[in-house]
C-alpha angles and dihedrals in degrees: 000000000000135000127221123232081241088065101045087050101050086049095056086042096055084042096049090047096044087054094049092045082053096049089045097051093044100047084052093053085038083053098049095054100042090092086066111025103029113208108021135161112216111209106205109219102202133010123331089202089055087041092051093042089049108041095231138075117230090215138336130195109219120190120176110169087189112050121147128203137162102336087327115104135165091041128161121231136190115176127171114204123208118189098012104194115177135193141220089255110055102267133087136154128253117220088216145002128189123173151107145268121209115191117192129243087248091045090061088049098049094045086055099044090046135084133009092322103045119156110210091251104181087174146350135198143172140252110182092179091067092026102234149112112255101205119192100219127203124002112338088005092271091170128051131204131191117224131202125195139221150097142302123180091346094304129104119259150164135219123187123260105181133338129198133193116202093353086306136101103287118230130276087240097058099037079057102050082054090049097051096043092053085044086063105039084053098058087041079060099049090049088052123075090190090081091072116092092222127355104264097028118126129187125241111184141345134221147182117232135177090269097041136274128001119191119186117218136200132171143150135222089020119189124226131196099033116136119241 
């Protein structure tokens, strides 16, 4: 059976809308999220002609593998968007986001070694078995501390489980400068809303991994567009 040069057409031009309506309607959720994840590729499931007809997009993949937020730079992040609307100006809601942020060993490093409250972090690794941070202090790293991970208020935050000097238990006075400084940087945290990856977002869990820290996230009626 044969097929007119009409039908072929129509089809290339159905292709060649449907693409564009993709690319439009990624770039503006790409765009609204830009403020707060910097770079990000936004991945459409469904039809950008239905989303664009309709106002709202079914589902959408974002990945951004340099986000910055708060003192925390260089961050992975993986967010599946459910009932994407956007507005005329940039901004929109999203019914629901779930996801994950991964933060690099060297990340961590560099956010605790950063800002007013910066701890003198020469190195930090990981030990998934006991689930904590294992941070070299001072030049060559001459005192360790052991880190543990979680969350406070919705926020993320450490506590110390264990700290040596020289290969021997490290004194009060020292395990308690650390603790006060992550105490404050804690509550500095609490009073900024720039250490949250996006407004509406709230953690779930933490864990330690081989490259560092991985936070689950999970929020409704999240807002896009807004500036940090």
């Amino acid at each position: 059976m044969a097929v007119s040069g009409t039908a072929v057409g129509a089809v290339l031009l159905t292709g060649c809308a449907e693409y564009g309506a993709d690319l439009m309607v990624e770039r503006r959720i790409a765009d609204a999220l830009r403020p707060r994840l910097g770079a990000n590729e936004v991945d459409l499931a469904g039809s950008g002609l239905v989303a664009v007809a309709r106002g709202r997009v079914g589902s959408a993949e974002v990945s951004a593998d340099e986000a910055s937020f708060g003192l925390v730079t260089g961050a992975s992040v993986r967010l599946t968007l459910d009932g994407v609307t956007m507005g005329e100006d940039g901004r929109g809601t999203v019914g629901s986001v779930e996801g994950r942020v991964t933060v690099p060993t060297g990340a961590v490093r560099d956010s605790l070694a950063a800002g007013d409250r910066a701890l003198p972090v020469s190195s930090v690794s990981t030990d998934p078995a006991s689930g904590t941070l294992r941070l070299g202090i001072g030049p060559g790293g001459a005192a360790t501390v052991l880190l543990r991970p979680g969350l406070t208020g919705g926020r993320l935050s450490f506590t110390v489980a264990g700290a040596t000097l020289l290969g021997r238990p490290a004194p009060e006075r020292m395990v308690s400068a650390v603790r006060d400084g992550l105490a404050a940087r804690q509550a500095d945290s609490a009073a900024d809303p720039d250490t949250a990856a996006l407004p509406g977002l709230a953690p779930e869990s933490v864990r330690v991994t081989e490259q560092g820290l991985e936070v689950t996230l999970r929020g409704e009626d999240v807002r896009l567009g807004a500036q940090p």
